[in-house]
C-alpha positions in Angstrom: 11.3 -5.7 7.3 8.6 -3.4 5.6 5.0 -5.6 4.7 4.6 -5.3 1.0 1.1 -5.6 1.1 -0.5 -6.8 -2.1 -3.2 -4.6 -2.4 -4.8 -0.8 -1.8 -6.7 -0.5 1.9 -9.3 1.8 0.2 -10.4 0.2 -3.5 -8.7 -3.2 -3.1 -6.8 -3.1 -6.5 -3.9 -4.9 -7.1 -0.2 -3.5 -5.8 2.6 -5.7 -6.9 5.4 -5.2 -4.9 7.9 -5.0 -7.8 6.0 -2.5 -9.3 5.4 1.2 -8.6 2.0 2.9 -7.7 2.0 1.8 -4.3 1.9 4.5 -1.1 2.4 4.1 2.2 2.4 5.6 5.7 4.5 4.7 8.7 2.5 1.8 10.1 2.7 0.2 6.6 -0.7 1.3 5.6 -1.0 0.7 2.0 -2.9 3.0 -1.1 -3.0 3.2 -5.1 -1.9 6.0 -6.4 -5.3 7.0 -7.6 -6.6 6.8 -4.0 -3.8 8.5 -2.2 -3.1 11.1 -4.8 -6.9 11.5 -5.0 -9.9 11.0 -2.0 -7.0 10.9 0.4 -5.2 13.9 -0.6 -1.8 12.3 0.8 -2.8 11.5 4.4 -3.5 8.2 5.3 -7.3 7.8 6.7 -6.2 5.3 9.6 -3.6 7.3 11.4 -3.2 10.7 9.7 0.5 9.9 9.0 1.6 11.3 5.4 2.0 8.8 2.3 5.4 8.0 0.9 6.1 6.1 -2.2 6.6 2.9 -1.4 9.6 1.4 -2.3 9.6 -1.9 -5.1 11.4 -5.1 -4.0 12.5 -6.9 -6.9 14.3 -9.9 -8.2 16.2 -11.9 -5.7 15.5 -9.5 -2.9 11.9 -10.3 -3.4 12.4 -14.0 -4.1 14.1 -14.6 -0.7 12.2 -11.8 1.1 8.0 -12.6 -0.3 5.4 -9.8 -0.4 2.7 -10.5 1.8 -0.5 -12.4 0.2 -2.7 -11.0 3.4 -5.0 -8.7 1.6 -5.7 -5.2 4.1 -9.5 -4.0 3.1 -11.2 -0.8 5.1 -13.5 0.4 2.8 -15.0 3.8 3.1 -17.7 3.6 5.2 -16.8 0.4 6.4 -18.4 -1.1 3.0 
């Protein structure tokens, strides 16, 4: 089951997982919009991989199946 993770890896804002504006890469590495479509350029900075829209879970799909509340945070430059 895909890790909605509840924030960007890069700027640490806020991704609900029913909402859009969330990217992702094949390891589940997760980005804002601003950051991928921006700094990143649509590559994610941990393994290369490309970013993908990720997908929203909503509703009862998301009330029987919970984001994750474990917050992902790699800075640049390890800040």
């Amino acid at each position: 089951m895909l890790e909605m993770r509840p924030n960007c890896e890069r700027c640490d804002c806020d991704l609900p997982a029913d909402e859009a504006g969330a990217f992702i890469c094949s390891f589940e590495c997760t980005f804002c919009s601003d950051c991928a479509d921006g700094a990143l350029d649509g590559v994610c900075p941990n393994c290369r991989g490309e970013l993908e829209p990720r997908p929203m879970r909503r509703g009862r799909a998301l009330a029987d199946n919970p984001a994750s509340t474990k917050r992902v945070f790699n800075p640049p430059g390890g800040g």
